[in-house]
N, C-alpha and C positions, 0 to 999 in steps of 0.2 A: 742614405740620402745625404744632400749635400748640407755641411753647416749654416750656410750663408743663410744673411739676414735678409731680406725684400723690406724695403720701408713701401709702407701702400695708401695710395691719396685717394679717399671716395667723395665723386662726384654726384652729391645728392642729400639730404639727411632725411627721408623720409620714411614708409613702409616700406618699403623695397630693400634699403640701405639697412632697417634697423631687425627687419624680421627676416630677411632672406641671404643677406648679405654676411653683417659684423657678426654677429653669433658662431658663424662658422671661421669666419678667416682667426678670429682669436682662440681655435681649438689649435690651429696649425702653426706649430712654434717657429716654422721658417717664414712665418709674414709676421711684420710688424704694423698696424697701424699708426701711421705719422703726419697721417693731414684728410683735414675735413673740409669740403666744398659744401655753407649753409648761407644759402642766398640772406634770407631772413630768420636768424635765430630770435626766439622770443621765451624772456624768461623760463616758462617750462618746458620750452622744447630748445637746446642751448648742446650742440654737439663739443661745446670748448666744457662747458660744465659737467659732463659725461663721460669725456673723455680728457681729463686734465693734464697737462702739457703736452697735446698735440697741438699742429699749425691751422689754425683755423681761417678760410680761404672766404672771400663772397664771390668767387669766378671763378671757373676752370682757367682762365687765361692766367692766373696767375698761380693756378695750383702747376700746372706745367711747364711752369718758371723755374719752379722749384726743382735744384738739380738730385735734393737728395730721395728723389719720389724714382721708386723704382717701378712699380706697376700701378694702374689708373684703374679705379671699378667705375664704369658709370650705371649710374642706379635713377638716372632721369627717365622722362619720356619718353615715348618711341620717334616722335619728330625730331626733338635732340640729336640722337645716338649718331647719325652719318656726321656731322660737323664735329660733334667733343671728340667723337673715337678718331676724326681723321686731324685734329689740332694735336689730341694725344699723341699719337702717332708720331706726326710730323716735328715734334720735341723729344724725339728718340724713347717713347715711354711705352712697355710692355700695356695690354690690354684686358680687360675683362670688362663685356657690356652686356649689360641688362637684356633677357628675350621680349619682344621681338627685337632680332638683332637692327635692323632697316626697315624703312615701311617699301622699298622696292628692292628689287633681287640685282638690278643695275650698281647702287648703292654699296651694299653688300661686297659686290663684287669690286667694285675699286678702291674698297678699303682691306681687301685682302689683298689685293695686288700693290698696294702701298706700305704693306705690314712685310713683305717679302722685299720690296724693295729696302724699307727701314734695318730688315733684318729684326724684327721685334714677332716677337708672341702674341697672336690676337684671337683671342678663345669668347664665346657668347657663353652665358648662363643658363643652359640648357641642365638647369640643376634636378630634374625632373628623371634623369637616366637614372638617380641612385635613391628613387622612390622603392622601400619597399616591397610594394605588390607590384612593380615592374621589374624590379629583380627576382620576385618569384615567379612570374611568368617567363624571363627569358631564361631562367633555368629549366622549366618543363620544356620550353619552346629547343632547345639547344640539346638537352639530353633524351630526345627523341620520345619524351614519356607521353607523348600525348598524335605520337606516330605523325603522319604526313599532315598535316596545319590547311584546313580548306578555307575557315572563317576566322577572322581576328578582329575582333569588336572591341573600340575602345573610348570608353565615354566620360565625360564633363559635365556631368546635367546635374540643373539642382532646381529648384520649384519657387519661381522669382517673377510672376507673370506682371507684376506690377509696374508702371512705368517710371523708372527711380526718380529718386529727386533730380534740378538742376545741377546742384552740385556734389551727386554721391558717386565717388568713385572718383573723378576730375576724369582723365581720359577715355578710362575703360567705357564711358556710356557717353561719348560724343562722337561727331563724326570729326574725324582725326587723321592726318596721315600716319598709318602704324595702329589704328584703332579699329574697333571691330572683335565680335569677338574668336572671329578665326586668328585675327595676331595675338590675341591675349590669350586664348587658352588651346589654339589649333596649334601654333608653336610648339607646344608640350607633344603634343599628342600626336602629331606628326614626326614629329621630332623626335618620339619615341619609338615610333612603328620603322622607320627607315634605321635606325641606328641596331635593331634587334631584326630587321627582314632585308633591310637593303634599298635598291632604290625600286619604287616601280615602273610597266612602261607607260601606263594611262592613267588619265586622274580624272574624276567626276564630281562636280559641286555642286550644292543645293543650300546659297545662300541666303537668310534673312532676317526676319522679325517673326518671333511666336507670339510676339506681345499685343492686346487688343489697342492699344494705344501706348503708339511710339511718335510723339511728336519731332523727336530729333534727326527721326530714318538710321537710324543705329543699328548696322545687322546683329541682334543679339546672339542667334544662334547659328549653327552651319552642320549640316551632314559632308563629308567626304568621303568617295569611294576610291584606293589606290589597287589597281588592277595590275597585279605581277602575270607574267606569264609562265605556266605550270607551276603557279603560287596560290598564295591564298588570295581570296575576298576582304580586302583591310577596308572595316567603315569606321572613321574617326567622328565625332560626334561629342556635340557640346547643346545641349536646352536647356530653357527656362521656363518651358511649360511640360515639368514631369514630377505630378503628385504622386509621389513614391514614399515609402515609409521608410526605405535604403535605398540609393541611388544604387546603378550598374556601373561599374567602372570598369573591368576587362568581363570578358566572355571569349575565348579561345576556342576553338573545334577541330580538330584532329579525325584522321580515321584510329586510333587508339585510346584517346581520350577527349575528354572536353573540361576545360576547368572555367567557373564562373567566380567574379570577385565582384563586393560591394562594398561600399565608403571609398572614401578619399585617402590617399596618404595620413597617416596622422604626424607629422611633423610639424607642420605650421601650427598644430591643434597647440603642441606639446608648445611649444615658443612663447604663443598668445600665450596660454594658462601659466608660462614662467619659468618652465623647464629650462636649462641649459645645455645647450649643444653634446656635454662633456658628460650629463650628467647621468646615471646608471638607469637605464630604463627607456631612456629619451631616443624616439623614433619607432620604438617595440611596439606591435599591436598585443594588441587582448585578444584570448583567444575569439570573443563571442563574434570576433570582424574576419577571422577566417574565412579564406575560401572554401569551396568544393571543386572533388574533384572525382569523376565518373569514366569508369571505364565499361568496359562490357564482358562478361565472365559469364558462360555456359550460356550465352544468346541474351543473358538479360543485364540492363543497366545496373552497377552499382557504384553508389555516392559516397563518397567519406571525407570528413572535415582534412582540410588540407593547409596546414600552418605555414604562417608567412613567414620569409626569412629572416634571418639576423639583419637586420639594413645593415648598409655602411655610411648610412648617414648621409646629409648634402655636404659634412666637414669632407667628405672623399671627392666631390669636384674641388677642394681648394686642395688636397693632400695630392690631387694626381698635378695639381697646376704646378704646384711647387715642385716636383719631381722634372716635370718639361719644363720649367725654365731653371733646371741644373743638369737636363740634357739626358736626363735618364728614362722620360717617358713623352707618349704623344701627348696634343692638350687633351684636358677632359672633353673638348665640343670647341674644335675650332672652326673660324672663320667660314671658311671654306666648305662645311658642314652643314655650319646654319645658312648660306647662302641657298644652300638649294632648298634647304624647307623654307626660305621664302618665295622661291621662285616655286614651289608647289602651290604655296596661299597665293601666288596670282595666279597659278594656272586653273585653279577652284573657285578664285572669282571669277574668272575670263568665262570657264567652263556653265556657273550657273547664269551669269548672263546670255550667253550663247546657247546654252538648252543642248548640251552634248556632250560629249568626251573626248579630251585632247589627249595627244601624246605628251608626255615627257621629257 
């Protein structure tokens, strides 16, 4: 890989920036963090005091000033992300923004087309492909272990029936352009189903509220169905009304096998509790959060704990970034990629307003 340094400016200091973001890019010794975009730094949250002798910004407009910023992350809002990414841009600055990339697929698309015009790198954080229980289903899914693929169930659900507060979460529970929670968490999971199956030709949506009081009309939840032809049945699936004792997160079906997984990635677990990116252990499940995985021998089912892979961590979306911008690899999730999982999240709202199924 190439020596070169990247100096890297984030736009944002928040959760996003502190838990998803800097943990990883300081794993990858071709980025340098060199500037901090913190509107309001306040004594104990102070990104200059965190991060001593970086250039600490109150405005994108001025962090894109800055000639020695080689690549922008923005880790704002979803209403944000079209105006910073397309000012980044337009100051000749490589890209990395926050999913959802646009709150429309129009959007999207004329920032990729701006990003080829610029001749710059514009990849979306679609950090979710180097989860490890999605990397151990697209190694079953790929090494034919689970034969021809009929059903691919892939779920978001956690047990929240309560109507949050006014201000929990800021966007994720208002109505928002880029809000909802088919952009906050149907992003992923679309985004993971098309990157490991491809594109489909139909899409089917079933958007809204599980909640008995939702004063805000905030679709909490979303079923989607992506219809391949002589493919599988992909339902992507996020609630907040499922009293489960383990949530479902993939369920895959095969005529050779079938493999079912529960919990969530544990990475973000490992962060909160303190873990570092680098550190020995950090991303590894425990056996007891294993899958199963069931084939059929002499006519009858048999089940056997089925261990999840080594991850590569989310430091492998900044490791492949830095690779394509020295010209040696694709992005990890570009532009051009997450446009059309947006343009999926409208064709699943369109679809459950309209009571049908569109094409693609």
């Amino acid at each position: 890989m190439s020596s070169k340094t990247w100096n890297v400016g984030i736009v944002g200091y928040g959760l996003s920036a502190k838990v998803f973001h800097i943990p990883f890019i300081k794993e990858v010794p071709q980025f340098k963090i060199s500037a901090i975009v913190q509107r309001n730094p306040k004594p104990e949250d102070d990104a200059e005091k965190d991060f001593p002798g970086i250039k600490s910004y109150r405005s994108t407009e001025e962090l894109v000033k800055d000639e020695g910023v080689d690549l922008v992350v923005i880790t704002t809002v979803p209403e944000t992300h079209f105006e910073l990414t397309k000012l980044a841009l337009e100051h000749g600055k490589h890209v990395v923004v926050e999913k959802p990339f646009t709150p429309t697929s129009k959007e999207a698309q004329e920032l990729v087309s701006l990003a080829k015009k610029q001749n710059k790198h514009l990849a979306v954080y679609q950090n979710r492909r180097y989860d490890a229980d999605f990397q151990t289903v697209s190694k079953l899914v790929k090494s034919g272990s689970l034969g021809r693929v009929v059903e691919f169930e892939t779920h978001f659900d956690r047990h929240r029936p309560e109507e949050p507060s006014a201000d929990a979460s800021k966007w994720k529970n208002k109505v928002v352009p880029g809000g909802s929670a088919i952009y906050d968490l149907g992003s992923h999971l679309l985004d993971q189903a098309v990157h490991l199956l491809g594109k489909p030709e139909r899409v089917t949506g079933f958007l809204g509220s599980q909640r008995e009081v939702n004063s805000s009309g905030y679709e909490d939840s979303f079923t989607v169905l992506l219809h391949y032809k002589n493919g599988p049945l992909v339902t992507a699936k996020a609630a907040v009304v499922s009293p489960e004792v383990e949530q479902l997160r993939f369920w895959v079906r095969g005529d050779k096998g079938s493999y079912r997984k529960f919990h969530l990635d544990i990475q973000e677990e490992h962060i909160k509790a303190g873990l570092n990116a680098g550190d020995n252990g950090y991303g590894r499940e425990p056996s007891d959060r294993y899958g199963t995985f069931t084939t059929i021998e002499d006519g009858k089912p048999t089940r056997e704990v089925f261990p999840t892979v080594e991850p590569p961590t989310w430091t492998e979306y900044y490791r492949k970034l830095a690779r394509a911008l020295a010209g040696e690899s694709d992005l990890p999730a570009s532009g051009a990629e997450a446009s059309e999982v947006i343009r999926l999240i409208e064709l699943a709202q369109e679809s459950s307003k309209l009571g049908k199924t569109l094409d693609f």
